[in-house]
C-alpha positions as CSV (number, residue, x, y, z in Angstrom):
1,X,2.8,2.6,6.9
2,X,-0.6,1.0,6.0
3,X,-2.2,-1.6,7.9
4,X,-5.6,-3.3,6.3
5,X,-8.5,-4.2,9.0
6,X,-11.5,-5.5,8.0
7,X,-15.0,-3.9,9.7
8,X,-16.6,-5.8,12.5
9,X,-19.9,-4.7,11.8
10,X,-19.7,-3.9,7.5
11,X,-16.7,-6.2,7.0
12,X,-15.1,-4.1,4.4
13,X,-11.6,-3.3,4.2
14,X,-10.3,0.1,5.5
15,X,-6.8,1.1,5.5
16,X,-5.1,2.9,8.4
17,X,-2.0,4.7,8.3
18,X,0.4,4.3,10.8
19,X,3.1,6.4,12.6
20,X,5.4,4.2,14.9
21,X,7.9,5.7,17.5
22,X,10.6,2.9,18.0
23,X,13.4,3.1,20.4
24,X,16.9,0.9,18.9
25,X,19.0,-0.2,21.6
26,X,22.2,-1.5,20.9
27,X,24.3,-3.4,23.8
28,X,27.3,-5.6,22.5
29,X,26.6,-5.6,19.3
30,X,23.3,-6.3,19.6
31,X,20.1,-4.5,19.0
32,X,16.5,-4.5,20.1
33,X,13.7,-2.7,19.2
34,X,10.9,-1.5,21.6
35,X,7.8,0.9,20.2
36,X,6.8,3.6,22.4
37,X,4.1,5.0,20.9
38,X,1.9,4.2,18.3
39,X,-0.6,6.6,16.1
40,X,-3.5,6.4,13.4
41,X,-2.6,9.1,11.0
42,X,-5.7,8.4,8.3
43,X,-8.0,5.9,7.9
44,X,-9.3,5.3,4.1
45,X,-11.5,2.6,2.3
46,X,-9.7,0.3,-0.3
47,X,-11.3,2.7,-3.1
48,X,-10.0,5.9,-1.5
49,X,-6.6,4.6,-1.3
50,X,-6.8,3.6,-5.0
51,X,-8.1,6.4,-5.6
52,X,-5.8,8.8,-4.4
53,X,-2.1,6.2,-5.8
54,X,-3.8,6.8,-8.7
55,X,-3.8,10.5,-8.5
56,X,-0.9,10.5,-7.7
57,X,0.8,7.9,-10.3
58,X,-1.2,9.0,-13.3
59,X,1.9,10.3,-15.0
60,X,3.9,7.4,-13.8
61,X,2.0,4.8,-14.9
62,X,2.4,3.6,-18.6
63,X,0.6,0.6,-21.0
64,X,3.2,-2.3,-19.5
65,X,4.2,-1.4,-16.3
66,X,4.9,-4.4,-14.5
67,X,3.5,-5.1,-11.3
68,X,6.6,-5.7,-9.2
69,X,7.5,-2.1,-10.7
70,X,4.4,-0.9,-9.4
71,X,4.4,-2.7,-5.9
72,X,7.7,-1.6,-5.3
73,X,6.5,2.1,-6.1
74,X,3.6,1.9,-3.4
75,X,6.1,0.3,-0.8
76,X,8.1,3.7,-1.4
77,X,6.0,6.6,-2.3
78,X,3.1,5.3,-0.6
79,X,4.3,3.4,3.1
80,X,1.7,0.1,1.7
81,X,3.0,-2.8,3.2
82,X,3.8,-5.4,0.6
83,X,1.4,-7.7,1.1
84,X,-1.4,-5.8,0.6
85,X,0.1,-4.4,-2.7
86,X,-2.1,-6.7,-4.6
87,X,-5.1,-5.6,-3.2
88,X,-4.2,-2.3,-4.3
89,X,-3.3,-3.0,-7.6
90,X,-6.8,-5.0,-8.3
91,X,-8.5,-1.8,-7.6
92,X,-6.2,0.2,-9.7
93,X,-6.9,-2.2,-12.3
94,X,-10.4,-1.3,-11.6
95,X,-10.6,2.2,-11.3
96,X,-8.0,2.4,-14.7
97,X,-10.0,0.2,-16.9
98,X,-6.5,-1.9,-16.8
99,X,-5.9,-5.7,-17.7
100,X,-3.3,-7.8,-16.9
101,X,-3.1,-10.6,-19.1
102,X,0.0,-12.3,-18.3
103,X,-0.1,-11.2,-14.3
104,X,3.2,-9.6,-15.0
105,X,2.3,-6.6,-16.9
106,X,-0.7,-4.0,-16.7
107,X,-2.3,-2.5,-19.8
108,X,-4.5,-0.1,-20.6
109,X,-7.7,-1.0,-22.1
Protein backbone atom coordinates (compact mmCIF):
# COMPACT_ATOMS: atom_id res chain seq x y z
CA UNK A 1 0.00 0.00 0.00
CA UNK A 2 1.01 3.78 -0.56
CA UNK A 3 1.34 6.21 2.04
CA UNK A 4 1.98 10.09 0.89
CA UNK A 5 4.37 12.22 3.27
CA UNK A 6 5.27 15.45 2.56
CA UNK A 7 9.32 16.51 2.84
CA UNK A 8 10.39 18.41 5.91
CA UNK A 9 13.00 20.14 4.31
CA UNK A 10 11.63 20.42 0.27
CA UNK A 11 8.03 19.86 1.16
CA UNK A 12 7.14 17.85 -1.83
CA UNK A 13 5.10 14.84 -1.78
CA UNK A 14 6.87 11.40 -1.95
CA UNK A 15 5.06 8.19 -1.96
CA UNK A 16 6.23 5.23 0.16
CA UNK A 17 5.16 1.84 -0.34
CA UNK A 18 4.31 -0.19 2.45
CA UNK A 19 4.45 -3.90 3.48
CA UNK A 20 2.49 -4.55 6.79
CA UNK A 21 2.73 -7.96 8.81
CA UNK A 22 -0.56 -8.10 10.83
CA UNK A 23 -1.39 -10.73 13.38
CA UNK A 24 -5.72 -11.49 13.40
CA UNK A 25 -6.74 -12.80 16.62
CA UNK A 26 -9.97 -14.17 17.00
CA UNK A 27 -11.38 -15.00 20.68
CA UNK A 28 -15.25 -15.44 20.93
CA UNK A 29 -16.11 -14.21 17.98
CA UNK A 30 -14.19 -11.44 18.06
CA UNK A 31 -11.17 -10.23 16.37
CA UNK A 32 -8.24 -7.95 16.83
CA UNK A 33 -5.63 -6.87 14.82
CA UNK A 34 -2.04 -6.20 16.00
CA UNK A 35 0.99 -5.21 13.32
CA UNK A 36 4.19 -6.79 13.91
CA UNK A 37 6.30 -5.40 11.66
CA UNK A 38 6.30 -2.76 9.40
CA UNK A 39 8.47 -2.12 5.99
CA UNK A 40 9.26 0.65 3.33
CA UNK A 41 9.34 -1.22 0.11
CA UNK A 42 9.86 2.00 -2.44
CA UNK A 43 9.85 5.40 -2.07
CA UNK A 44 8.76 7.48 -5.37
CA UNK A 45 7.96 11.28 -6.08
CA UNK A 46 4.21 12.01 -7.08
CA UNK A 47 5.64 12.17 -10.95
CA UNK A 48 7.31 8.79 -10.63
CA UNK A 49 4.28 7.15 -9.48
CA UNK A 50 2.36 8.73 -12.31
CA UNK A 51 4.74 7.95 -14.27
CA UNK A 52 5.09 4.42 -13.98
CA UNK A 53 0.46 3.80 -13.49
CA UNK A 54 0.78 5.27 -16.58
CA UNK A 55 3.10 2.71 -18.03
CA UNK A 56 1.49 0.51 -16.96
CA UNK A 57 -2.36 1.50 -17.81
CA UNK A 58 -1.54 2.84 -21.30
CA UNK A 59 -3.55 0.11 -22.92
CA UNK A 60 -6.15 0.40 -20.27
CA UNK A 61 -6.93 3.73 -20.45
CA UNK A 62 -9.42 5.00 -23.18
CA UNK A 63 -10.96 8.79 -24.19
CA UNK A 64 -13.96 8.55 -21.29
CA UNK A 65 -12.73 6.52 -18.65
CA UNK A 66 -14.40 7.62 -15.65
CA UNK A 67 -12.51 8.48 -12.70
CA UNK A 68 -14.15 6.17 -10.17
CA UNK A 69 -13.17 3.39 -12.91
CA UNK A 70 -9.84 4.62 -12.71
CA UNK A 71 -9.49 5.01 -8.82
CA UNK A 72 -10.77 1.81 -8.34
CA UNK A 73 -8.05 0.36 -10.83
CA UNK A 74 -5.13 2.10 -8.69
CA UNK A 75 -6.76 0.77 -5.35
CA UNK A 76 -6.26 -2.80 -7.05
CA UNK A 77 -3.45 -2.96 -9.43
CA UNK A 78 -1.52 -0.40 -7.72
CA UNK A 79 -2.05 -0.77 -3.50
CA UNK A 80 -2.79 3.55 -3.70
CA UNK A 81 -4.87 4.18 -0.88
CA UNK A 82 -8.07 5.91 -1.97
CA UNK A 83 -7.66 9.11 -0.84
CA UNK A 84 -4.79 9.92 -2.47
CA UNK A 85 -6.28 8.66 -5.82
CA UNK A 86 -7.05 12.12 -6.87
CA UNK A 87 -3.69 13.28 -6.50
CA UNK A 88 -2.71 10.68 -8.76
CA UNK A 89 -5.13 11.10 -11.32
CA UNK A 90 -4.25 15.10 -11.51
CA UNK A 91 -0.78 14.11 -12.55
CA UNK A 92 -2.03 11.59 -15.01
CA UNK A 93 -4.06 14.23 -16.37
CA UNK A 94 -0.89 15.95 -16.61
CA UNK A 95 1.56 13.76 -17.84
CA UNK A 96 -1.46 12.44 -20.59
CA UNK A 97 -2.37 15.78 -21.93
CA UNK A 98 -5.98 14.68 -20.46
CA UNK A 99 -9.14 16.91 -19.51
CA UNK A 100 -11.80 16.23 -17.46
CA UNK A 101 -14.59 18.42 -18.23
CA UNK A 102 -17.44 17.16 -16.32
CA UNK A 103 -15.04 15.70 -13.23
CA UNK A 104 -16.58 12.43 -14.11
CA UNK A 105 -14.90 11.44 -17.23
CA UNK A 106 -11.18 11.88 -18.62
CA UNK A 107 -10.46 12.61 -22.21
CA UNK A 108 -7.83 12.82 -24.25
CA UNK A 109 -6.77 16.06 -25.71
Amino acid sequence: MYIKTQCPVCGDSNYHNIRLRVVEEIKKQRSTFTVTDAEITDTVSEEELAHEVMMVLSDHLYNGISTNELCKILKDKFGILARYCCDIIQQLKIEMDMYCPDRQHLYFV
